[in-house]
Residue, then its C-alpha position, 0 to 999 in steps of 0.5 A: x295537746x297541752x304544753x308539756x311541762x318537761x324538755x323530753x316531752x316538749x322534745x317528743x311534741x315538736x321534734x318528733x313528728x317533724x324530723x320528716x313533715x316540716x311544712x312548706x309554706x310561708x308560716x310553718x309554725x302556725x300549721x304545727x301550732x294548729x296541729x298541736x294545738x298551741x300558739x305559733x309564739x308558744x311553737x317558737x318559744x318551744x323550739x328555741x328551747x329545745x335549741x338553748x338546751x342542745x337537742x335541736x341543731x336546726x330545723x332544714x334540709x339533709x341533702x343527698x350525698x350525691x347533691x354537690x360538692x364531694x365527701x367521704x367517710x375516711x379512717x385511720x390507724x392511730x396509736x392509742x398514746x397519739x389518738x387525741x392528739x391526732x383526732x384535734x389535728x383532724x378536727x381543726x379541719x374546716x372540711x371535717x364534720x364528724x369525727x369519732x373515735x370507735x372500738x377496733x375490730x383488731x390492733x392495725x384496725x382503725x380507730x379513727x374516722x370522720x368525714x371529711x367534705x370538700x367543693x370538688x373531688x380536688x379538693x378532698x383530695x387536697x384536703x386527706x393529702x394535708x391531713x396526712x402530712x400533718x399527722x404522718x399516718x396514712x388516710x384510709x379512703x371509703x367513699x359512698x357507691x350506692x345509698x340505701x337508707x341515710x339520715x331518716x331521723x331519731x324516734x323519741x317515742x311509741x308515737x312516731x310512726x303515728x306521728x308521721x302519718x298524719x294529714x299535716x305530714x302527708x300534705x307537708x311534702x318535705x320529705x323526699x318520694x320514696x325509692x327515689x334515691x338517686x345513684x349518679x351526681x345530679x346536675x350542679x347548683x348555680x350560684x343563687x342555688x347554692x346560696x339557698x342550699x347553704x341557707x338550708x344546711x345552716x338552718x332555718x331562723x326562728x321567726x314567724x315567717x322564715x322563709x322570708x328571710x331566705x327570701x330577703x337574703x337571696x332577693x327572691x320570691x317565697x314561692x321561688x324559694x319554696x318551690x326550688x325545696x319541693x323540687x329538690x325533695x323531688x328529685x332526691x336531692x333533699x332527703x328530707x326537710x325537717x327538724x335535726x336533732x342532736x342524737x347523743x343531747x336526747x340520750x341516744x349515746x351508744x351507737x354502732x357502725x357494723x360493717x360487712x364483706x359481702x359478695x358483690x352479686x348479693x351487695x344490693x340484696x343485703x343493702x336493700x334488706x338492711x335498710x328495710x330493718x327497723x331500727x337501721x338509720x343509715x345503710x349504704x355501700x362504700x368501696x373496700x381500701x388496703x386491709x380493709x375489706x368490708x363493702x356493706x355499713x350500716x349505723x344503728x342508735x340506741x340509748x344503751x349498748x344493749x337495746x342497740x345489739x339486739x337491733x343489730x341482731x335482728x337487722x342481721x337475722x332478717x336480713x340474711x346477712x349471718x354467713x357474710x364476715x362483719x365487723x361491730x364498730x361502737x362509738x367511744x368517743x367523740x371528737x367533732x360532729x357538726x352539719x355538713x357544710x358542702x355548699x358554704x363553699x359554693x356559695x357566694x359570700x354575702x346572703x348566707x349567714x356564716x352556720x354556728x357549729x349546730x350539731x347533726x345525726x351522723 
């Protein structure tokens, strides 16, 4: 392939295909560049270009919700003459790493919401107790119950599907089993795990062999290291080990949170059909709150508000969900959006490098 001459064709060339196949092993730049046919140096250059200019935030793991620590999205009612004011308040929040004003479906509907993650459920606690005596308004809590499609990626052209379904993506493995979601709290991390796990949210280093530094840093081996990312692609706490690019930098800049009240009995239905719509990145079902009644969410991205409805409508359509209530949440602005960082707090300090604020898809 030869070096594209433009950052959106050197975005569709290195970020595209590896949202989701980033190769595990000791010199992953050498395998893209044997699969682009470029130079490993030219790879490196060509990433830290692409982070220079914004569109890359990092290249390393999307943990499961369920992986440790404790979040949830959370929502308020803000007046509109208070909303700034309020949302740097909620930013300045350490645990805070996205926060969005979004259109509201009626006047005592909310209009802010972030999410907000912390070590231990306590903590969060804490934390949304703070936020309210700070600003004087009540903190609506919608924590995640069951996932159905989270973070699989942004596609910056026809080619991704192609893309991902090449031999360097197959044998890459770093991307999680399909259907391997899992539902309950997977076991703790120690303390030399969560090192890696905060190593892993705050990105790889570009260098030829970066897997070393990991290595270094945490005193083991790079096949240990490697191998405990393979094992937690596995067992789904990992979602995925790639590329994470800054949707809004690569003019991805209407998006659209859609919420729904659906029964119960059908909620697994809808969710499973939902996330199984092209064009859905995120799907999953968080618990209703006081006025608030809608179970079902899900996210859609697209370049313009347009291309963005006629996904939604589609999604909904094939999906079954016409008949269930709904709510469709644009985006207006935004206030903070930057990795979660749930294991910076579990870890020891001393190997792990403190994360710049490299922004993640929400």
């Amino acid at each position: 392939m030869p070096l594209p001459e433009t950052l959106e064709g050197l975005a569709r060339a290195l970020l595209n295909p590896w949202q989701h196949g980033f190769p595990l092993q000791p010199t992953p730049f050498d395998a893209l560049a044997t699969e682009l046919g470029w130079s490993p140096r030219v790879v490196l250059q060509g990433c830290e270009r692409l982070q220079q200019a914004g569109l890359l935030g990092r290249i390393g793991g999307v943990f499961s919700p369920r992986a440790g620590g404790a979040s949830t999205l959370a929502a308020m009612v803000v007046p509109a003459e208070r909303l700034e004011a309020v949302a740097a308040q909620v930013s300045a929040f350490e645990g805070i790493n996205h926060n969005y004003e979004r259109e509201a479906p009626g006047p005592r509907a909310p209009n802010l919401w972030f999410v907000a993650a912390a070590p231990d459920a306590a903590a969060l606690a804490g934390m949304l107790l703070a936020i309210e005596a700070a600003t004087g308004l009540a903190v609506l809590r919608l924590p995640l119950q069951r996932p159905y499609r989270i973070d699989l990626g942004f596609d910056m052209g026809d080619n991704l599907r192609a893309a991902t379904a090449g031999p360097l993506a197959r044998s890459a493995r770093s991307v999680r089993p399909a259907g391997r979601e899992p539902r309950r709290a997977l076991a703790p991390l120690d303390a030399a795990q969560a090192s890696l796990a905060a190593l892993a949210e705050a990105g790889l280093p570009l260098v030829e062999r970066p897997f070393d530094v990991w290595a270094q840093a945490l005193d083991w081996s790079v096949e240990r290291v490697l191998a405990t990312l393979q094992a937690w692609l596995d067992e789904g706490r990992l979602h995925r080990f790639g590329a994470v690019v800054r949707h809004h930098e690569l003019g991805y800049v209407a998006n659209a949170m859609t919420v729904f009240q659906v029964p119960e009995a059908e909620l697994d239905r809808c969710g499973q059909a939902l996330a199984a719509q092209p064009g859905v990145t995120l799907a999953y079902a968080r618990a209703t709150a006081p006025g608030w009644p809608y179970n079902l969410y899900c996210m859609v991205h697209g370049r313009d508000r347009t291309a963005v409805q006629a996904v939604l409508a589609r999604a909904i359509a094939q999906g079954g969900l016409a008949d269930w209530p709904r709510a469709v949440l644009f985006s207006r602005r935004r206030f903070k959006q930057t990795g979660a960082r749930r294991f910076r707090f579990q870890a020891p300090a001393g190997p792990v490098p403190d994360p710049l604020a490299r922004e993640a898809t929400c």
